[in-house]
C-alpha angles and dihedrals in degrees: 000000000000096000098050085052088046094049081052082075111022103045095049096046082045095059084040084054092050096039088055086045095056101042090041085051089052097044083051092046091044084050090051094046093052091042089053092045088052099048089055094052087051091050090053096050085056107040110034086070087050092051095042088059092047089062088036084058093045097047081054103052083042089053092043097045089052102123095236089057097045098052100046088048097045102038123093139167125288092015129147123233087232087055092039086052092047092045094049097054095041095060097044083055090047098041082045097048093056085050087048095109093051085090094075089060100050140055121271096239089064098039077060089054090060108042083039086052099043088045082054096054098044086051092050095049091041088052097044088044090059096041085065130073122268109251097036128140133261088237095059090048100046099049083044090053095051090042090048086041085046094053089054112119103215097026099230097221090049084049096041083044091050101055086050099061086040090057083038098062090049102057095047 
């Protein structure tokens, strides 16, 4: 009997105590939840101008390291192929090298297009380098590199380019 007259009042304040538990679990889930919401908006504000920057930056090196580009703004007069080739690398590692930490704001797939792209361009400069004789002139490599750029049948910078507006439209 006292039992029964002690569950009256314990079983009652006990479903009152689980009751509180739950809903206060839920308010504290529901807080979480907003806090983490807001903290990711917060992060995209931040960081989407960061990353459009970062493909801004590539489209840039990829333009400048066009091979039409590169050769009219390398090339000077009196120049030697051997010192137009050497300019000319040295400047897309250089100019590489500044756009380095881009990587860390784009995919991987279109980091590859870039280095892939850049590998692409100092090939093409080192193999037409060696198909010309050696005491040419800048002038003759440079116009051999933008014909043999020119024959190419995906050009690699439009490609490279590409798969950076694709990535670019799904970001934003």
């Amino acid at each position: 009997m006292e039992i029964l007259e002690i569950l009256k009042y314990v079983l009652p304040s006990l479903v009152v105590l689980g009751c509180s538990y739950l809903m206060l679990r839920e308010f504290n889930r529901r807080d979480e939840n907003k806090a983490k919401m807001e903290l990711l908006i917060g992060n995209s504000k931040t960081i989407l101008p960061v990353r459009l920057a970062a493909y801004e930056r590539l489209v840039l090196f990829l333009e400048r390291i066009e091979p039409q580009s590169i050769v009219i703004r390398i090339a000077e007069n009196g120049m030697t192929a051997i010192e137009l080739q050497r300019d000319l690398l040295a400047t897309i590692r250089v100019e590489f090298e500044h756009n380095y930490s881009q990587q860390l704001y784009v995919s991987d797939n279109a980091w590859k297009a870039v280095v892939d792209t850049k590998e692409v361009i100092v090939q093409l400069i080192n193999q037409t380098a060696q198909s010309i004789p050696v005491d040419a002139k800048a002038l003759d490599l440079g116009k051999k590199i933008i014909d043999n750029y020119a024959t190419l049948q995906n050009p690699p910078i439009s490609m490279a380019i590409s798969v950076l507006k694709t990535e670019l439209e799904t970001v934003c």
